[in-house]
Each structure stands twice: as C-alpha cells, then as structure tokens.
Short mmCIF file of the C-alpha atoms (twelve columns), coordinates in Angstrom:
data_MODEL
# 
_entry.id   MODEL 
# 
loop_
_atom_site.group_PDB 
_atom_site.id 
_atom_site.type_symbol 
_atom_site.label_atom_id 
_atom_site.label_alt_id 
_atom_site.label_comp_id 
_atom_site.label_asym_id 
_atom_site.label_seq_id 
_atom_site.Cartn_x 
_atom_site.Cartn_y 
_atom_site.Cartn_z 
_atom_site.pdbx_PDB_model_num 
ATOM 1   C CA . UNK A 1   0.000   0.000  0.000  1 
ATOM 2   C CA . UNK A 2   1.032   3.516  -0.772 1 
ATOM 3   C CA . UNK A 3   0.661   5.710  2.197  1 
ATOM 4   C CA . UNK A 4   0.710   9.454  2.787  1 
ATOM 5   C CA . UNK A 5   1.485   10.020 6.320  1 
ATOM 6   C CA . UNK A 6   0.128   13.909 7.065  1 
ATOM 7   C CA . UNK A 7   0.752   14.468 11.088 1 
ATOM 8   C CA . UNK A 8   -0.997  17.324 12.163 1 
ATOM 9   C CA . UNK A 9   2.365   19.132 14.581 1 
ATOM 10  C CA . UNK A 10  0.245   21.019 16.548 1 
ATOM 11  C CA . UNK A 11  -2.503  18.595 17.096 1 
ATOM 12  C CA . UNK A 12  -2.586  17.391 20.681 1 
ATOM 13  C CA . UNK A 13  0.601   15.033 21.627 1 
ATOM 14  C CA . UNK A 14  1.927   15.675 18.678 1 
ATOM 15  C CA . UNK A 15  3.027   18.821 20.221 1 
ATOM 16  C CA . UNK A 16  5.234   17.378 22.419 1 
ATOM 17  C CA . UNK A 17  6.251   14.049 21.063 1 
ATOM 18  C CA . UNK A 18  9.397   13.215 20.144 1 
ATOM 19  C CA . UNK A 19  9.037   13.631 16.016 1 
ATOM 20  C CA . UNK A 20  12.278  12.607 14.989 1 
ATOM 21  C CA . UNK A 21  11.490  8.995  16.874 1 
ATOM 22  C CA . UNK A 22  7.872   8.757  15.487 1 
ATOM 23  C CA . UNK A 23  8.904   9.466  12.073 1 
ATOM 24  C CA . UNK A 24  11.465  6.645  12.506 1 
ATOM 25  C CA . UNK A 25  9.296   4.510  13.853 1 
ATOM 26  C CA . UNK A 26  6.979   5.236  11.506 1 
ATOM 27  C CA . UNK A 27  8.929   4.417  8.481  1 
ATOM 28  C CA . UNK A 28  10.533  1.641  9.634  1 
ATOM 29  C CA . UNK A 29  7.298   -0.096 10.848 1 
ATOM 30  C CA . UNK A 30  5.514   0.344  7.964  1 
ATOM 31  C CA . UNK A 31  8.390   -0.312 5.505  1 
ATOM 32  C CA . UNK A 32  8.667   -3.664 6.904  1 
ATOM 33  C CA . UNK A 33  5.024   -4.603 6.814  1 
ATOM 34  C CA . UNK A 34  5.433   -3.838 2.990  1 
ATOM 35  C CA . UNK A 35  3.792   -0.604 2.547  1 
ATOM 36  C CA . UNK A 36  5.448   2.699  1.160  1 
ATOM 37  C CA . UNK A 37  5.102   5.890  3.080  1 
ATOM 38  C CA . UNK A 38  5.753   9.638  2.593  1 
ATOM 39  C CA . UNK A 39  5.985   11.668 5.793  1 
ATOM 40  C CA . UNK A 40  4.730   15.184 6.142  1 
ATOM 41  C CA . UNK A 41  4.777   17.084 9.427  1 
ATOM 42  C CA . UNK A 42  2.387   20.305 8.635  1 
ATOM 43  C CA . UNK A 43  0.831   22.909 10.326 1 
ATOM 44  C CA . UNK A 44  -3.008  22.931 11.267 1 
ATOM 45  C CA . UNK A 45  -3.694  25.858 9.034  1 
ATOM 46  C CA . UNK A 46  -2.710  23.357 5.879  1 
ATOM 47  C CA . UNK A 47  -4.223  20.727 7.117  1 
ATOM 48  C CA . UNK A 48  -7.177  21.455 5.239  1 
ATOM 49  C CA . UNK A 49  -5.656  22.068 1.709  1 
ATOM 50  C CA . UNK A 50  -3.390  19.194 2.084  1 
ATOM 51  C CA . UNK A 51  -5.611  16.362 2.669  1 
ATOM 52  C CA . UNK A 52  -7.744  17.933 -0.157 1 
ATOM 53  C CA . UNK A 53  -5.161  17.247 -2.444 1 
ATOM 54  C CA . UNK A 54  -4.299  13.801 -0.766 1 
ATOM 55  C CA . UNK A 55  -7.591  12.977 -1.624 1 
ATOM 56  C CA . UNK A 56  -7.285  13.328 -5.252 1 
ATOM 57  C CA . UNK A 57  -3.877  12.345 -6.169 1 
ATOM 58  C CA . UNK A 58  -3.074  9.363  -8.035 1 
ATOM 59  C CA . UNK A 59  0.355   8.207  -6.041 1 
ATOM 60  C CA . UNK A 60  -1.449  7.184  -2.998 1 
ATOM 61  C CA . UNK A 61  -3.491  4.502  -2.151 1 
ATOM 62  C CA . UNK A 62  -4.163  5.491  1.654  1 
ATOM 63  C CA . UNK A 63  -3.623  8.484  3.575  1 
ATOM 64  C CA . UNK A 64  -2.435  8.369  7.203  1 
ATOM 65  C CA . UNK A 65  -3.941  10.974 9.494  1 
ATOM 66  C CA . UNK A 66  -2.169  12.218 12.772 1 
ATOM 67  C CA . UNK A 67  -4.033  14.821 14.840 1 
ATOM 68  C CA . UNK A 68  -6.509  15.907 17.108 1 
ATOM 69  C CA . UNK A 69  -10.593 14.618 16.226 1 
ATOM 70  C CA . UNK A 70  -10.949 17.930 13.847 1 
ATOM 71  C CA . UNK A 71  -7.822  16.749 12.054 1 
ATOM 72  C CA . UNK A 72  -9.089  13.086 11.429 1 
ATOM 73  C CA . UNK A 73  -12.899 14.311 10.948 1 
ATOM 74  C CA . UNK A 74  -11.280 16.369 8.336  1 
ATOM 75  C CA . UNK A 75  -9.355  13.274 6.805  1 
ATOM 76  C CA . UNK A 76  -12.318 11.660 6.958  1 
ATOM 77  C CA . UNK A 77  -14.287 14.064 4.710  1 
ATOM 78  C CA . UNK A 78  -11.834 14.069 2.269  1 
ATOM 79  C CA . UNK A 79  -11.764 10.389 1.805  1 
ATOM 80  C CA . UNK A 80  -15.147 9.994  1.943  1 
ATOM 81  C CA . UNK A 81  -16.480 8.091  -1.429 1 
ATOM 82  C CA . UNK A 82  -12.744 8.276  -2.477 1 
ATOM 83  C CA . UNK A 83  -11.983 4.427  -2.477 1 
ATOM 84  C CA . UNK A 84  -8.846  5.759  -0.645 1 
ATOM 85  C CA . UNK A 85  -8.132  3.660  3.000  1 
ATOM 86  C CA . UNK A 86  -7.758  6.366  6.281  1 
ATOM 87  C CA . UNK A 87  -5.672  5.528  8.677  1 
ATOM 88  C CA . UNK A 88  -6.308  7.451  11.759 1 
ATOM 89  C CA . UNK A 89  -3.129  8.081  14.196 1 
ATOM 90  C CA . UNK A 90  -4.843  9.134  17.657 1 
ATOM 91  C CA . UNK A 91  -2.903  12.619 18.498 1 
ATOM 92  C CA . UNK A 92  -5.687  14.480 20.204 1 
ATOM 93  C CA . UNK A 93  -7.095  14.735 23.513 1 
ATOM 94  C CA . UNK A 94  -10.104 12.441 23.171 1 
ATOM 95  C CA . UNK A 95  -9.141  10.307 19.774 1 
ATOM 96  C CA . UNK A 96  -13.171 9.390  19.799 1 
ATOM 97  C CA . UNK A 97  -13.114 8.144  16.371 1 
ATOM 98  C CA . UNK A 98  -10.057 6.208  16.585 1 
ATOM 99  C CA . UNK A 99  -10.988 4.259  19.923 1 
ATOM 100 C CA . UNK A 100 -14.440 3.849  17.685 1 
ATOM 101 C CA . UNK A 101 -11.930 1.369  15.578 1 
ATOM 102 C CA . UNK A 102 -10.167 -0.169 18.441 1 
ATOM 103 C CA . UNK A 103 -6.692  1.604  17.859 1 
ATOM 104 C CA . UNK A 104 -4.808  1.802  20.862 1 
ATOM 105 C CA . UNK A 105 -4.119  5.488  22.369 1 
ATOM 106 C CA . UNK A 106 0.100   5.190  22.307 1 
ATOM 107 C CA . UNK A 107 1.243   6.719  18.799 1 
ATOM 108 C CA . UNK A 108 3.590   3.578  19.072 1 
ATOM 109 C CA . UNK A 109 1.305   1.181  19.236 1 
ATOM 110 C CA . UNK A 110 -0.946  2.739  17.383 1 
ATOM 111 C CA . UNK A 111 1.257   2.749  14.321 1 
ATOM 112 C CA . UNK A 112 1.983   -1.015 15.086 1 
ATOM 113 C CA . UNK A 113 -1.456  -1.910 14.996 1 
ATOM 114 C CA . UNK A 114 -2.448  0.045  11.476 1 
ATOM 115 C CA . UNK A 115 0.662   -1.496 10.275 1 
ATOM 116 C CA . UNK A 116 -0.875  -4.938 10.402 1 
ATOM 117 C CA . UNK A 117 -4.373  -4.159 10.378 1 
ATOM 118 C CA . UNK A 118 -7.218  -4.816 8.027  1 
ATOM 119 C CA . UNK A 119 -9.139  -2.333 5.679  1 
ATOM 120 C CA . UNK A 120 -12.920 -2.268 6.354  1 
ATOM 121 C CA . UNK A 121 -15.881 -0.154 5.610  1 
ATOM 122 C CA . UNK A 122 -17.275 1.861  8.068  1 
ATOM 123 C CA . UNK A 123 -20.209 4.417  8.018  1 
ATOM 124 C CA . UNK A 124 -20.005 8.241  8.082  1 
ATOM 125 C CA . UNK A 125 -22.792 10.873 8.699  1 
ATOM 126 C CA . UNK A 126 -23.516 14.194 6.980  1 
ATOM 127 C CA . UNK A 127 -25.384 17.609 8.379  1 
ATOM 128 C CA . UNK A 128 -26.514 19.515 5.457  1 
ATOM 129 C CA . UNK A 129 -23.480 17.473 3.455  1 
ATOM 130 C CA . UNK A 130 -21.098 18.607 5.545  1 
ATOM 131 C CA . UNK A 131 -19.384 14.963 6.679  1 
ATOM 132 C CA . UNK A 132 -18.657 14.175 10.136 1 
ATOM 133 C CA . UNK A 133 -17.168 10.938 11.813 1 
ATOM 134 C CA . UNK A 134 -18.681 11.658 15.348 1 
ATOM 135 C CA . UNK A 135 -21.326 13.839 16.491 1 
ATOM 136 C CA . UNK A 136 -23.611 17.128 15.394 1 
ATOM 137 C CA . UNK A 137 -25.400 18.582 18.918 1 
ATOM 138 C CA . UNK A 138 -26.750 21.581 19.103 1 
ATOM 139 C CA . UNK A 139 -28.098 23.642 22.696 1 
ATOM 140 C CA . UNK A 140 -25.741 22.948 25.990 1 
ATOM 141 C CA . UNK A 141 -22.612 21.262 24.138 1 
ATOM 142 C CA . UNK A 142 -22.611 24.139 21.752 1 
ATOM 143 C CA . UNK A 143 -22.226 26.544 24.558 1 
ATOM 144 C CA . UNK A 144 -19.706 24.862 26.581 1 
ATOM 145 C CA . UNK A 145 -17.671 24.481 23.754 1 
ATOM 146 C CA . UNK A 146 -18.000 28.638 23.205 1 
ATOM 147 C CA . UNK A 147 -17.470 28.823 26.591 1 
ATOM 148 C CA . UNK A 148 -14.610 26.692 26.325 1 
ATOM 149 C CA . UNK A 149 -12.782 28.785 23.079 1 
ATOM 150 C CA . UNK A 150 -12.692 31.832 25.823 1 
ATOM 151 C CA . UNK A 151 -10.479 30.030 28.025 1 
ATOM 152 C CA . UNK A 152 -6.518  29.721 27.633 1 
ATOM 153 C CA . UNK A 153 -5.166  26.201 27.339 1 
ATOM 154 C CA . UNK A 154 -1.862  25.065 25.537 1 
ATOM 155 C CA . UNK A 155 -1.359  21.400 26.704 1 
ATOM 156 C CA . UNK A 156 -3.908  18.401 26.992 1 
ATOM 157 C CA . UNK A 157 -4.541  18.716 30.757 1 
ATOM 158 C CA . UNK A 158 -5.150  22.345 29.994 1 
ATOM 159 C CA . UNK A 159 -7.854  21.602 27.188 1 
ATOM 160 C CA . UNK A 160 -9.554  19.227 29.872 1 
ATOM 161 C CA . UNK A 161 -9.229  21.387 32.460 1 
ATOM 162 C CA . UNK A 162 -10.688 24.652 30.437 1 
ATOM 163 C CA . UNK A 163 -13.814 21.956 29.392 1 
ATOM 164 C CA . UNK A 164 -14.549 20.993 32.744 1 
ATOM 165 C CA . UNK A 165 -14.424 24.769 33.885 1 
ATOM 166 C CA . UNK A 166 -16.981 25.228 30.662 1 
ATOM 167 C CA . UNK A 167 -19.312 22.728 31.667 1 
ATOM 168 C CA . UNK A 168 -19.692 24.283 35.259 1 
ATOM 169 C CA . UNK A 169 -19.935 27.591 33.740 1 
ATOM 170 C CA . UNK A 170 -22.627 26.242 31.035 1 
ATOM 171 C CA . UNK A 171 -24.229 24.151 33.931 1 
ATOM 172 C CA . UNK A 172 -24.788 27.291 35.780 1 
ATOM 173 C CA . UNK A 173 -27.302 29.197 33.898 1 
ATOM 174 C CA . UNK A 174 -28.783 25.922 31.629 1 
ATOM 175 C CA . UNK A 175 -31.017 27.351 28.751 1 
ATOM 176 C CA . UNK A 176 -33.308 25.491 26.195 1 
ATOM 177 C CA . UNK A 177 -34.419 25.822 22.581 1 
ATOM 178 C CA . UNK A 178 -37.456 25.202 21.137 1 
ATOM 179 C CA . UNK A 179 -37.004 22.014 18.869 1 
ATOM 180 C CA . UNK A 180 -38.523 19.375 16.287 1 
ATOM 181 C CA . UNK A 181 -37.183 16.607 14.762 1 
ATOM 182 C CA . UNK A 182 -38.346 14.411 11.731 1 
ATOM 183 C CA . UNK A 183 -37.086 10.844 11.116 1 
ATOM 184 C CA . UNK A 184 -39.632 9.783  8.533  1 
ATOM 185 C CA . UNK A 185 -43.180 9.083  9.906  1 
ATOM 186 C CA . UNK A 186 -42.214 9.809  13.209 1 
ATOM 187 C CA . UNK A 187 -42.111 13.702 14.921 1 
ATOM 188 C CA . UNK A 188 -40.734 14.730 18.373 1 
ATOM 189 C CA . UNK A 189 -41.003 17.869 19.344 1 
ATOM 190 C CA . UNK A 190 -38.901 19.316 22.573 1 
ATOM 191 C CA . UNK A 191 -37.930 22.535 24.697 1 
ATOM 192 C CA . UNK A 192 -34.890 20.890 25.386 1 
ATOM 193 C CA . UNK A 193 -31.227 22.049 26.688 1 
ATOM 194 C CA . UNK A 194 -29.692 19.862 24.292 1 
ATOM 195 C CA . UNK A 195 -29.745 17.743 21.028 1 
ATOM 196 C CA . UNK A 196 -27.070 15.573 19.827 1 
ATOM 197 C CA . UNK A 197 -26.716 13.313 16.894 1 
ATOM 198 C CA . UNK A 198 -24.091 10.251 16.223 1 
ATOM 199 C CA . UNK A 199 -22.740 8.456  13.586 1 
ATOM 200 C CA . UNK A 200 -24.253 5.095  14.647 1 
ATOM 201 C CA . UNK A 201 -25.448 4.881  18.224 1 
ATOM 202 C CA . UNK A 202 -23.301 5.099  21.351 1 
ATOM 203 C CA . UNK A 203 -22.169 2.513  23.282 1 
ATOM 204 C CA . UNK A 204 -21.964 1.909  27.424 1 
ATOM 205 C CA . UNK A 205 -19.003 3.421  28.757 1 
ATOM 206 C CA . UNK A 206 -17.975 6.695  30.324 1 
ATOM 207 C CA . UNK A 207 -17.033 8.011  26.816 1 
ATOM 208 C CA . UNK A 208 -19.171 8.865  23.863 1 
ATOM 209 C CA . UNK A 209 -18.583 5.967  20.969 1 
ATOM 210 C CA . UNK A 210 -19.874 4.464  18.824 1 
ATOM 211 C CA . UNK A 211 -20.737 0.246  19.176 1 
ATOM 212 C CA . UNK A 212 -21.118 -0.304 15.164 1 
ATOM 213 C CA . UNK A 213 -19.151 2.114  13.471 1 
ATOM 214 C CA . UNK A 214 -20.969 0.037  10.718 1 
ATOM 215 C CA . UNK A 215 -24.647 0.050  12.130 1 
ATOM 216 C CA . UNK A 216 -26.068 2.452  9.695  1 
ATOM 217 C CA . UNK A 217 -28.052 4.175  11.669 1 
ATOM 218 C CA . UNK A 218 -27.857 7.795  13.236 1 
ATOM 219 C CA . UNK A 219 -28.140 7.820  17.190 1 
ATOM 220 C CA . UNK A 220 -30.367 10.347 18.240 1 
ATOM 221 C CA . UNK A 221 -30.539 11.904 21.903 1 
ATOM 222 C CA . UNK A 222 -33.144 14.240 23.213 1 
ATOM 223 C CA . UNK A 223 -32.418 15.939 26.466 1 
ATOM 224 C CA . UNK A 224 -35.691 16.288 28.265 1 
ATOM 225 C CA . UNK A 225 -34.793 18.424 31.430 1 
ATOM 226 C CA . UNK A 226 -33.632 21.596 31.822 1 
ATOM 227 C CA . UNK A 227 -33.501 21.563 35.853 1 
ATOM 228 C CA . UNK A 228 -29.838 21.948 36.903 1 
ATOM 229 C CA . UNK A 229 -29.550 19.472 39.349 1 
ATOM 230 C CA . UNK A 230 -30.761 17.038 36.854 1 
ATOM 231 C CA . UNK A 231 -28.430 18.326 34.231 1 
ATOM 232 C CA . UNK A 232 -25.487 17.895 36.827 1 
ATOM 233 C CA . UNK A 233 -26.698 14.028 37.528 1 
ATOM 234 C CA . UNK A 234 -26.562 12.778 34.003 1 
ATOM 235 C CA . UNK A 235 -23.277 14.483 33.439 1 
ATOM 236 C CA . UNK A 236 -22.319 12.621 36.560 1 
ATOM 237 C CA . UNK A 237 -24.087 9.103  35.129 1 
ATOM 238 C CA . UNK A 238 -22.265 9.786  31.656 1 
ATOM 239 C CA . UNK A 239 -18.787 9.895  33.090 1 
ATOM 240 C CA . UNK A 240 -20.162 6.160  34.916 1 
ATOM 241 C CA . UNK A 241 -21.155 4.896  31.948 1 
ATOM 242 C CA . UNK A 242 -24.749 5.134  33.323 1 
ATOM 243 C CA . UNK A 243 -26.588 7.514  30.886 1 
ATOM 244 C CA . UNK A 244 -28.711 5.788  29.679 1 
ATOM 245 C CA . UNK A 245 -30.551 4.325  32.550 1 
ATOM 246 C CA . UNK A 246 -31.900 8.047  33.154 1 
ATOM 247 C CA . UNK A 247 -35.373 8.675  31.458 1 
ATOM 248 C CA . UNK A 248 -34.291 12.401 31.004 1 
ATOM 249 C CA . UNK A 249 -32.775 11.566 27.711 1 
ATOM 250 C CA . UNK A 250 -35.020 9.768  24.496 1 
ATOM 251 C CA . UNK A 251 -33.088 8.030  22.393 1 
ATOM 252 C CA . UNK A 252 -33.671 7.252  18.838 1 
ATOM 253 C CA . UNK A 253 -32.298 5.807  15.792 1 
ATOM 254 C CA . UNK A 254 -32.843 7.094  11.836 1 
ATOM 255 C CA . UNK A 255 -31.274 6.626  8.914  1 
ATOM 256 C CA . UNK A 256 -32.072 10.556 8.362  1 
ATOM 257 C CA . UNK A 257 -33.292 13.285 10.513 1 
ATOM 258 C CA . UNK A 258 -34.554 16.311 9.769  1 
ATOM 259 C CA . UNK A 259 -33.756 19.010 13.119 1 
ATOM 260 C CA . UNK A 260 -35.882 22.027 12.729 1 
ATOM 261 C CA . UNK A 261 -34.923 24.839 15.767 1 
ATOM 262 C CA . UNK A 262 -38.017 27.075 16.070 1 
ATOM 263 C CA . UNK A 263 -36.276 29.397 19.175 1 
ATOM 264 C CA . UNK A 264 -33.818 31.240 16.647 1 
ATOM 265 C CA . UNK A 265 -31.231 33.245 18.812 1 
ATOM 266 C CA . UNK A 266 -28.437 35.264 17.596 1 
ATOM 267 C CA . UNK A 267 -25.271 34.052 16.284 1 
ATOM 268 C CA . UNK A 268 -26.876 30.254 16.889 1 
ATOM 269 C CA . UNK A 269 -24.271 27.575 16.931 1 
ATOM 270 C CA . UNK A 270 -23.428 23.916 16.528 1 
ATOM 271 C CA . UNK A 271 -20.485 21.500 17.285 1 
ATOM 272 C CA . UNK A 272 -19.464 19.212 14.066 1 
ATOM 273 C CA . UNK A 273 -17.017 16.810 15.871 1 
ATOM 274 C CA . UNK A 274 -15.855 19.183 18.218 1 
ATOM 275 C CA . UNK A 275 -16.226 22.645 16.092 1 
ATOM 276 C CA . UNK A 276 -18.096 25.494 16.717 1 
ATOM 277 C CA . UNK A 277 -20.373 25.920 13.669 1 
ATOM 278 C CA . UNK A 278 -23.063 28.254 12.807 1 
ATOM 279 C CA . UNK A 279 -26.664 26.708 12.274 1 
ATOM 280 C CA . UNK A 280 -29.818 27.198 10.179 1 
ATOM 281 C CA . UNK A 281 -33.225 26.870 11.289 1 
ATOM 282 C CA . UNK A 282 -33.450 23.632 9.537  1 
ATOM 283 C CA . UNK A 283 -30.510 20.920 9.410  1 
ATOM 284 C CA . UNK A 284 -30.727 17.677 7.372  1 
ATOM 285 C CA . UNK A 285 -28.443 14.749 8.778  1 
ATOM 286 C CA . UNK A 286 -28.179 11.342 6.742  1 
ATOM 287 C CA . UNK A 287 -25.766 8.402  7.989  1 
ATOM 288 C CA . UNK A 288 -24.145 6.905  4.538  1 
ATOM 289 C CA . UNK A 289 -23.415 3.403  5.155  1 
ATOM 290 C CA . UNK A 290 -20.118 1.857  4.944  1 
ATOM 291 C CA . UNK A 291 -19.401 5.779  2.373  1 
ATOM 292 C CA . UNK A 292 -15.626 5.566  4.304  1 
ATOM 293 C CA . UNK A 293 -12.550 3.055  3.944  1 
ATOM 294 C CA . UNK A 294 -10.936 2.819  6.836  1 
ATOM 295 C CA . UNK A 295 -8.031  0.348  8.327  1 
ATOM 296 C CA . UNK A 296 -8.461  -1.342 11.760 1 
ATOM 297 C CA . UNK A 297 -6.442  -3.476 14.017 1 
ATOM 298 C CA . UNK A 298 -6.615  -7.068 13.104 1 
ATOM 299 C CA . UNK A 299 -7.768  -7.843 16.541 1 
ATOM 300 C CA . UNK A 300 -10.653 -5.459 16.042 1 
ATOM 301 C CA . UNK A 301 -11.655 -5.757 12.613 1 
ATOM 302 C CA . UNK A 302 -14.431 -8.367 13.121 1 
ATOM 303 C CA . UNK A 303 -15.207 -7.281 17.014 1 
ATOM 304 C CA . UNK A 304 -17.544 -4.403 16.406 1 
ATOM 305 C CA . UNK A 305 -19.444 -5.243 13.248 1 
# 
C-alpha cells in the first residue's frame, strides 16, 4: 500500500512528542510490513488544503492521518467516497473516532497496529453534506464548547481542564431551545437544553462511541430536562457509563433526521465533531453506510461489526 502520512504538529501530543522517533518509527514499521510511506509534518492551518489534495492524487493509495478529532474528521471528509483507506493516528485529547476502531491510544502502538491491520468499511454521517465521523449537537454542548474557546489552554490537561471549567460555567445558567425533529413518519417535538446526533449509536461506557461504526443508523438523543440538578446528575451518570438508565434523555435511531430549531437566537451555533459551527433553522443529517474506507487493528476488525 502507498501511504501518505500527514501528522498534524500542533494537534494534541503531537506537540510534544518526540518527532524525529515517530517518524522513525513510523517508516521503519511500515516499511517492513510492505507498505510505502511519505511523511509530512504540517501545520493545522494546511491541514485542510493538504488532505484535499491527498484525496485526489493518483500516487497514494491510503492516507495516514495524525491529529486531534478535527484533524481526522477532516481526513475523513476528504476520503469519503474516495476508495482511498484512512488511517487514523490518535494525536488528540479524546481520539473518539479512533478508539471507535479499536486503535490503541500510544502513537507507538498505534502505528503497530495500522501497520498490520485490516481495511474495512465503516459508516459516516452528513449535516446539510457537511461529513462528520462523530457527532452534530446543538443547545448545551454548543455553549460549553463557546465557553470553552474563551479560556486559555496550551497542553492536553489544559484543554480538559478549560472543558470541565466550561461545563460548570454552562451548567450554571442551563437554557433550552425550542425544537422538532423528523425521522420519517415519526415527529418529536422538545424545549430541550440539548440535542445531539451520532454516527451510529453510542455505546456503554464513560465516553461517547460508537458500538457499530458500521450500524447504519444515526443515534439520536433528546435531552428532556432543563432543571440543573438534573443536568449535573446525568453528566455525573455519563462519566459512569450510566446515561442511559436516566429517562431524562429519548433516544432514537434514523437513517435521516430532519432538526428544525423554532427558538432562533443570535449568532446560533453547533459543534461538528468538536467545532463550533453556525446553524440554520433547519438541518438535514443522513448516515451513509459503509461511504468511508478505513483500516483497523486485526484484533478489532471483526469485534464491532
């Protein structure tokens, strides 16, 4: 296979891993598992541009992507329909996609794993065509994420830090929007402090990911209170693992949903696997099964289908 490695230097522990070793280690892993591999260390504002011409070249079969979750969501939208293979290199702070796959979370092994994994088809979601690999929300994630941007961080720690801080400060005066969503026959309609969306449904587990990255079907959650205390217990029962159990949040599944916000405020946002986006009044989000190529660990490439 003919790999393009593009490592995202500013994205997460990338930051402050030692390059010169990963790029070694890199090479050498994958040159002896029989692949070819070009290396490029670029900045995040190129990221973009470079993936977008990864995506269309001819002298690569696969393109390796090390970064953050907006670095790989951006690989992934490239890629998407391509017939090229994404291999994801977890350098973020939550690397939601890539535990999605099983990868392990040390670059190391993480390189040793896609080095003798196994291609396989996985599904990706859109929001107005816009891909994503994770989740769309709109309401309370949005604004802790805002509230987030505001606060200083340069390492990891710091990023989890400045969310936690968010979360209490987003916690403290909890709003709600006015809300309706269509998945073909069926209509809910909500005044709800939050809406989020998944590409395939979430699993158990203290961290947001998804079961069957090849379930094709869009998880849908619908967060019924807007009481703080109750707010501040399922944040508490997601960190447990124990979400679900709460009858504050309806969950659904769709192959396409159609989220109409009837409380418009100013400068209205959403999060697009984990970036603050501006939103319409009316969003259309479709799953597209098995739309990405991706490569797994071989350990993992028959566990979660």
């Amino acid at each position: 296979m003919r790999i393009l490695a593009l490592l995202n230097r500013g994205g997460g522990t990338l930051r402050t891993a030692d390059l010169d070793a990963l790029e070694a280690h890199l090479r050498e892993t994958m040159r002896a598992a029989g692949h070819t591999i070009d290396i490029r260390f670029i900045d995040g504002e190129a990221v973009g541009r470079e993936l977008e011409a990864a995506a269309g070249s001819p002298d690569h079969d696969a393109v390796l992507a090390g970064g953050g979750d907006g670095t790989v969501s951006a690989a992934a939208a490239a890629l998407m329909g391509s017939g090229k293979t994404l291999l994801v290199l977890p350098a973020g702070t939550m690397n939601l996609f890539a535990r999605a796959l099983g990868l392990p979370m040390d670059l190391h092994k993480a390189v040793d794993a896609l080095s003798g994994g196994v291609e396989r088809e996985v599904d990706i979601a859109t929001a107005d065509g816009r891909p994503f690999v994770h989740q769309f929300s709109v309401g309370l994630h949005a604004r802790m994420v805002l509230m987030r941007s505001r606060f200083e961080y340069t390492s990891r720690l710091g990023k989890m830090l400045a969310s936690l801080r968010a979360a209490f400060a987003a916690l403290a005066k909890p709003s709600t929007i006015e809300a309706e969503l269509v998945m073909g026959e069926t209509v809910v309609r909500a005044r709800t402090p939050g809406i989020g969306i998944s590409n395939n449904l979430f699993g158990d587990g203290p961290l947001p990911i998804a079961e069957k990255p090849d379930g094709g079907l869009l998880g849908i959650y619908v967060f019924r209170t807007a009481r703080r205390l109750e707010i501040a217990i399922l944040f508490l029962a997601m960190t447990l693992g124990r979400w679900k159990e709460f009858e504050t949040v309806d969950i659904h599944q769709s192959k396409e949903v159609v989220l109409r916000i009837r409380s418009r405020r100013r400068n209205q946002a959403c999060v697009i696997d984990g970036e603050l986006v501006p939103v319409g009044n009316e969003t259309t989000l479709r799953i597209h099964p098995k739309a990405l190529r991706v490569m797994v660990p071989a350990a993992a490439a028959g566990s979660k289908s």
